[in-house]
C-alpha positions in Angstrom: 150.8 123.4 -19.5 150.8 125.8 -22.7 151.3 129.3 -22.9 148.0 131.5 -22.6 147.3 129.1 -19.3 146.0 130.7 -16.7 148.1 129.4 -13.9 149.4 129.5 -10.2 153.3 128.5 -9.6 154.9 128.3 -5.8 158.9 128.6 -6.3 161.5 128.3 -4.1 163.4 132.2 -3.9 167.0 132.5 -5.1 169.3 133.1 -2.5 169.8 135.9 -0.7 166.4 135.6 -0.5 164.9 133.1 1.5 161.7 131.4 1.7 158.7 130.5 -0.8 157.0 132.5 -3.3 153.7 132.6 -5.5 153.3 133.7 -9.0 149.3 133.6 -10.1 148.9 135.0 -13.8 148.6 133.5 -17.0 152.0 131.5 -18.8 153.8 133.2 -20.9 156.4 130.9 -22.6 158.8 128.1 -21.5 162.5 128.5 -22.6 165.9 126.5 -22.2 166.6 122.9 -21.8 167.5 120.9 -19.0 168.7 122.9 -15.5 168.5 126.4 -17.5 164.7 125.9 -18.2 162.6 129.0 -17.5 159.1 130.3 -17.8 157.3 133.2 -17.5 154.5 134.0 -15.5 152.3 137.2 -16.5 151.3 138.7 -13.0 149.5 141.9 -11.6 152.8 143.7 -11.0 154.5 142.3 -14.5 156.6 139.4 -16.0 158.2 136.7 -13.7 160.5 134.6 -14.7 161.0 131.5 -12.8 163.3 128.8 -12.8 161.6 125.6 -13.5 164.3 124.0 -10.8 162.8 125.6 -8.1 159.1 125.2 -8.6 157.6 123.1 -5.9 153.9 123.1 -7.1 152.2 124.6 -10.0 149.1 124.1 -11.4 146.3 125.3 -13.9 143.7 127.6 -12.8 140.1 129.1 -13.2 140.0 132.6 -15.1 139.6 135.1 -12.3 135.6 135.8 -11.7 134.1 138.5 -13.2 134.0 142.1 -11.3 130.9 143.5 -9.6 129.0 146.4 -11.5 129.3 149.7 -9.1 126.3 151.0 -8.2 
């Protein structure tokens, strides 16, 4: 995937967290080699940076659908 990809990304949390995770949002970069390698995700509530080590799925997505008009 290339940056400006709208995407959604479940990760594994960093300890003392526990559990899974979803970042939906558009890809901001990819960074680092090997077991450093980062990207960023572009969310509602900001920048994530993820760890590409603990991704477990990730995949490309539609853009979001356009809002209703109010009335």
């Amino acid at each position: 995937m290339r940056p400006g990809t709208r995407v959604v990304v479940r990760y594994r949390l960093t300890p003392p967290e526990t559990g899974l995770s979803d970042a939906l949002g558009e890809l901001l970069w990819v960074r680092g080699e090997g077991a450093g390698r980062r990207i960023g995700v572009l969310t509602k509530r900001g920048e994530v940076s993820i760890e590409t080590s603990s991704i477990t799925h990730a995949k490309p997505v539609p853009p979001p659908p356009a809002r209703l008009a109010s009335r």
